[in-house]
C-alpha positions, 0 to 999 in steps of 0.5 A: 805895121803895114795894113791890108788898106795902105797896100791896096792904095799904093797898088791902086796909084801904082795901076793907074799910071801903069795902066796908061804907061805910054802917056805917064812912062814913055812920053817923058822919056821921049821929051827928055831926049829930045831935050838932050839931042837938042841942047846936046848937040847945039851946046856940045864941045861948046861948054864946059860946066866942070873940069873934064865933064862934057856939056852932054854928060853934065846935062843928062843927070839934070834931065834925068832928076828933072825927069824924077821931079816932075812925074813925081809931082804929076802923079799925086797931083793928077790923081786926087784932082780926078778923084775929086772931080769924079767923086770916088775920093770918098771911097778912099776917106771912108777908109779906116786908113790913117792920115799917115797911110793915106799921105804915105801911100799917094807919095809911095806911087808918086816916087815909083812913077818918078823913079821909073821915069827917071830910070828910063831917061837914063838908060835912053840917055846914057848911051849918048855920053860917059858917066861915072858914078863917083859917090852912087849912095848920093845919086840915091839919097837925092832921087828918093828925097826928090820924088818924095818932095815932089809927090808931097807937093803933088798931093798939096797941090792935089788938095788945094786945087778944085779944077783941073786949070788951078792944077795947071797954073800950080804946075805951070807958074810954079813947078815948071820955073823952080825946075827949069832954073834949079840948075838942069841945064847950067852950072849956077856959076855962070849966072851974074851974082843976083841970079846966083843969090836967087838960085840958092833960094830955090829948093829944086837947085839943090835937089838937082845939084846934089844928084849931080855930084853923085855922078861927077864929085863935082857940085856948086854947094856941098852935098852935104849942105844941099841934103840938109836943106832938101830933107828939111824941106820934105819934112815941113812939106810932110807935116803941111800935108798931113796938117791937111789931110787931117782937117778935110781941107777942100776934100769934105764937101 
């Protein structure tokens, strides 16, 4: 049954990145297509990761997921920071709201603020290359598990970090490297062996990887393999965050 309490703070999250949407919707859009017109025009008709798939069209679904995973994270993880930092997070613990609620709800806006992203990259985007969408129900599946994985790690990152600057180290030596080299802007195959050993241990590659083959029915692992790993991995994530919400971990002060 979904209370009156879990609405009002995924309606909450939601307003608040609505509300200032130039800096948290339009800003990232922005960065991803400079990001394309840059590494697109430079790399363009220079590389060819797949068989019939130019460099342009096979970076821009790694821009989009990218897109997806980090206004995922940024969601959450800004959120509780300030809420912390400001003091009204006692409104939302004196709530009646279950831990369940509680993690539901922060991780329900942070999919819609990296779903919204995400989509805005790719209509931007789309119009600088031909896409197919060879399998759609995978573009879907690896989206939905990306942003949840993202704003549950949001909302770790959110509870652990104390300042601002513990939130920018968590992002900046940890969110930013896993994105970067899960594969956006290359094909695994193009590392030496050691790197490409390195990259299966990094759980946004198959995020990435995984949506990618939606568009082209080309990937570097199988799908299915990468949505075993992706969906294992939220489900530990979720079951540590939630461990944490239940035991007031450095939000009962």
């Amino acid at each position: 049954m979904i209370t009156t309490g879990f609405r009002t703070l995924v309606y909450k999250e939601t307003l608040r990145f609505y509300k200032v949407a130039t800096q948290t919707i339009a800003a990232p859009i922005l960065t991803a297509m400079l990001y394309l017109l840059i590494f697109g025009h430079v790399l363009s008709g220079r590389v060819e990761v797949y068989p019939g798939v130019s460099y342009t069209a096979f970076l821009i679904p790694g821009l989009v997921m990218m897109s997806v995973l980090q206004n995922s994270f940024a969601n959450s993880s800004s959120s509780l920071i300030q809420s912390k930092i400001t003091g009204n997070l006692v409104f939302v613990l004196l709530t009646p709201l279950s831990h369940w609620e509680i993690f539901s709800a922060y991780v329900l806006a942070s999919m819609v603020r990296g779903i919204t992203v995400g989509l805005g990259v790719f209509v931007i985007t789309a119009w600088f290359a031909h896409l197919s969408f060879t399998a759609p129900l995978w573009i879907i599946a690896f989206a939905l598990l990306g942003a949840a994985i993202l704003g549950t790690m949001g909302l770790i990152a959110g509870i652990w970090a104390e300042k601002f600057d513990q939130l920018a180290a968590f992002q900046n030596f940890l969110i930013v490297p896993l994105t970067f080299l899960a594969g956006v802007f290359y094909s695994i195959h193009s590392l030496p062996a050691f790197w490409q050993g390195a990259s299966h241990l990094n759980p946004f590659f198959y995020m990435i990887d995984g949506f990618r083959y939606g568009f082209f029915g080309q990937s570097d692992i199988n799908p299915w393999i990468s949505f075993c790993i992706v969906a294992a991995f939220l489900v530990v994530l979720a079951l540590l965050a939630i461990r944490l919400l239940r035991s007031g971990y450095r939000l009962r002060h």
